[in-house]
C-alpha positions as CSV (number, residue, x, y, z in Angstrom):
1,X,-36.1,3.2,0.0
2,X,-36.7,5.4,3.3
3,X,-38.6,2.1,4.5
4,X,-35.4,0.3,3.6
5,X,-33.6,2.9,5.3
6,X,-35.8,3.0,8.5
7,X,-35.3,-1.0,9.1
8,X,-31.5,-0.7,8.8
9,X,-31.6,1.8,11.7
10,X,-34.1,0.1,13.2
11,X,-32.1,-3.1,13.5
12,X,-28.9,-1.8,13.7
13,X,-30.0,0.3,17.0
14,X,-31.9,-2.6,18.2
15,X,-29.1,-4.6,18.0
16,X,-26.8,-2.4,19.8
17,X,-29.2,-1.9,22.5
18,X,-29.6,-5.8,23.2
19,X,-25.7,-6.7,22.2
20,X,-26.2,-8.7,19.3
21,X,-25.0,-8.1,15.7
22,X,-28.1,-7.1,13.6
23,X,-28.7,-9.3,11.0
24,X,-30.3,-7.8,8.2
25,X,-31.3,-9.5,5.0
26,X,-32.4,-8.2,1.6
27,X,-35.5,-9.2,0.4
28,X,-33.7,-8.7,-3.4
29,X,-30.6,-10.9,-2.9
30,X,-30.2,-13.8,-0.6
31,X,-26.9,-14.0,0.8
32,X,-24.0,-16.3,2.6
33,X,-24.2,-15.2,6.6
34,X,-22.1,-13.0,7.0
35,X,-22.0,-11.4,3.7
36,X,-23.5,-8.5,2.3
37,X,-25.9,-8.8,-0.7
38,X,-24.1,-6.9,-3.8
39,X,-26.4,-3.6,-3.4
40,X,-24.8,-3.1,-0.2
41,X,-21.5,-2.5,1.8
42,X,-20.8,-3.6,5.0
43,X,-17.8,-3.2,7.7
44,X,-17.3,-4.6,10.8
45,X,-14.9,-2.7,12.9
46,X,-13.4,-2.8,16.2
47,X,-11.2,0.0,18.1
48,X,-8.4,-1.9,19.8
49,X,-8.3,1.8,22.0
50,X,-11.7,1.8,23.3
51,X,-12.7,-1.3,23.0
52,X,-16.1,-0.1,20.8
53,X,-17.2,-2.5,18.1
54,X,-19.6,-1.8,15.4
55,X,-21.2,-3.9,12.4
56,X,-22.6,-1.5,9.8
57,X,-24.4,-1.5,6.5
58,X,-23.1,2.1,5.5
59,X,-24.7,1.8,1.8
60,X,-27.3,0.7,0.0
61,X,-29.2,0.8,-3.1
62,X,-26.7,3.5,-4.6
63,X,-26.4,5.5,-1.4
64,X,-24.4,6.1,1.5
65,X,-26.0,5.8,4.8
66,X,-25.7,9.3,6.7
67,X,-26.6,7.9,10.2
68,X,-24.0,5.1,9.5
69,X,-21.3,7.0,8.6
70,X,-22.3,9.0,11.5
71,X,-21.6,5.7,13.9
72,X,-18.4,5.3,11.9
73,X,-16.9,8.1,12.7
74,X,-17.5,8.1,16.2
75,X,-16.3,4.2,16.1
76,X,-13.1,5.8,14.2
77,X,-12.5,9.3,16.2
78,X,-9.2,10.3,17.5
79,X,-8.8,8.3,21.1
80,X,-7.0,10.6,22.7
81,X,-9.0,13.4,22.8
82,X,-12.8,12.2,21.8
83,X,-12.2,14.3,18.5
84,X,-15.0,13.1,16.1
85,X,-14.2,14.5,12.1
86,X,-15.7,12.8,8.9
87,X,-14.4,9.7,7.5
88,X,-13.7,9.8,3.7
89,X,-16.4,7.5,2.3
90,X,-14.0,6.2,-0.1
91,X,-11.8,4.6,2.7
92,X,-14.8,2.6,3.6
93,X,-15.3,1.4,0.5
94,X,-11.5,0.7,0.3
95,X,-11.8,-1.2,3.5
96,X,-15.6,-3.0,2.5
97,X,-13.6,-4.6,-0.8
98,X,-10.3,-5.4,1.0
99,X,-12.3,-7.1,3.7
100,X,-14.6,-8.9,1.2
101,X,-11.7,-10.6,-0.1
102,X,-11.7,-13.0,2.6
103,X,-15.0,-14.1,2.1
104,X,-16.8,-13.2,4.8
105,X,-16.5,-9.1,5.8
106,X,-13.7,-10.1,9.3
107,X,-14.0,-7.6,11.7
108,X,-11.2,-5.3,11.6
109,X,-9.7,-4.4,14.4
110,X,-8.1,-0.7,14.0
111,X,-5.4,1.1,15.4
112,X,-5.4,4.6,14.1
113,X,-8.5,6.3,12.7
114,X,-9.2,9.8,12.3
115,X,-6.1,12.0,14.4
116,X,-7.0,14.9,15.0
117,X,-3.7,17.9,14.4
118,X,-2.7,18.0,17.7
119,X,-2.7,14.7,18.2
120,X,-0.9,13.9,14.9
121,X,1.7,16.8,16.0
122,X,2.3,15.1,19.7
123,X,3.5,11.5,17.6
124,X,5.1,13.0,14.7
125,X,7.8,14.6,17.8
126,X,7.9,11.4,20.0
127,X,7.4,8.4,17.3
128,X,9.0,7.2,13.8
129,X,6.8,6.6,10.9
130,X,4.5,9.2,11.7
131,X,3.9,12.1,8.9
132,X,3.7,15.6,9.5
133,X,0.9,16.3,6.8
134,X,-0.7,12.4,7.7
135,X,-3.8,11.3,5.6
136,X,-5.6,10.2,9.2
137,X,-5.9,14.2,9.9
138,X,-7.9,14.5,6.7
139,X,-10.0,11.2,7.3
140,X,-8.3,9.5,4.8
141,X,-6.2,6.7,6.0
142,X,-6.9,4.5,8.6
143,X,-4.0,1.5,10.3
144,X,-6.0,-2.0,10.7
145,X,-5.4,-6.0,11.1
146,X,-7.3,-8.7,11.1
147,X,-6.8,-11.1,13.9
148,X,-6.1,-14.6,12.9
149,X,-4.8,-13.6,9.3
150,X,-1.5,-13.1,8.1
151,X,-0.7,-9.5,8.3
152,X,1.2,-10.3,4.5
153,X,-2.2,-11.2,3.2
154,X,-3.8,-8.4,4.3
155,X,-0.7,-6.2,2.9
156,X,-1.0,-8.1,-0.7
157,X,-4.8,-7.3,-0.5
158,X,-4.7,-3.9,-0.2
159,X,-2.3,-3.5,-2.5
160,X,-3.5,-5.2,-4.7
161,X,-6.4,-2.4,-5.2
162,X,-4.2,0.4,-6.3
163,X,-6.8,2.7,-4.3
164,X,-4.0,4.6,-2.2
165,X,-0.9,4.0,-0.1
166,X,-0.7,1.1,1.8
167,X,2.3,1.1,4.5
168,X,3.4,-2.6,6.0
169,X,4.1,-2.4,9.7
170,X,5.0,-6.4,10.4
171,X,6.8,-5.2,14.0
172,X,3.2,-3.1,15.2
173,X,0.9,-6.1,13.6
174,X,-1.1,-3.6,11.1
175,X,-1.4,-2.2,7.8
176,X,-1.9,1.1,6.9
177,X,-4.5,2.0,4.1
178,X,-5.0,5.7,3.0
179,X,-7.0,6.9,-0.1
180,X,-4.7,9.4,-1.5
181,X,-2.0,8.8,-4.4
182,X,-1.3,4.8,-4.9
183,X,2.6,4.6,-3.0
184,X,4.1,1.6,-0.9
185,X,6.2,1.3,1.7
């Protein structure tokens, strides 16, 4: 497995350095392009803020991938402020089955990762919609579309996997997705 390991860093580093997506494949499963065998879980992300964009195996064989999550949560820090905090592993699991659903792991592009408290403070006084005790400060929610869907499918997807609250913001063009107690709006 750390062999296993070591290649996935390997490539996805590789990758980044030259600008091209790794592309890994499993000697155990062979797959669709663009899909991720079933012993492993994939996202492809985009920062609409920053304009970073990452493709990332994050687990595999059982186990999540430290330096991936690592990369995650940098890809996912507040914007504002460079604030980098731990993304609930959970989420990205959320987000690696909803995205599965259209067949071929879309890169989402996200609006709102993790927010750090002052941050979260700042537009709970100046905007609507935004919660005092919000699930983003905790690494737990996260506000994403998928260009070229319809932002209803996405909405009925998520929902559909009773894994948390889902919030439908059809006037901003995203969905929020959080991992705590299953709640629509």
């Amino acid at each position: 497995m750390n062999q296993r390991r070591s290649f996935l860093k390997s490539s996805a580093m590789l990758a980044s350095v030259i600008g091209a997506p790794a592309v890994i494949k499993s000697a155990k499963a062979a797959t669709v392009p663009g899909t991720a065998p079933p012993n492993e879980r994939i996202l492809r992300l985009y920062n609409t803020h920053t304009g970073e964009s990452l493709r990332s195996i994050f687990w595999a064989e059982g186990q999540f991938i430290p330096e991936a999550l690592q990369d995650i949560n940098k890809l996912l820090r507040d914007h504002r402020n460079n604030k980098v905090s731990a993304i609930d592993p959970q989420l990205l699991v959320l987000l690696d089955r909803i995205s599965a659903q259209y067949g071929s792991h879309p890169t989402l592009h996200v609006i709102s990762g993790y927010r750090s408290p002052e941050t979260n403070a700042k537009l709970h006084e100046n905007t609507t919609g935004v919660a005092k005790h919000s699930l983003h400060m905790e690494g737990k929610a996260i506000d994403v579309r998928v260009p070229g869907q319809d932002l209803a499918k996405l909405h009925k997807i998520a929902m559909s996997q009773k894994a948390g609250g889902v919030g439908y913001y059809p006037d901003s063009q995203f969905v929020h997705m959080d991992v705590g107690r299953v709640r629509y709006w």
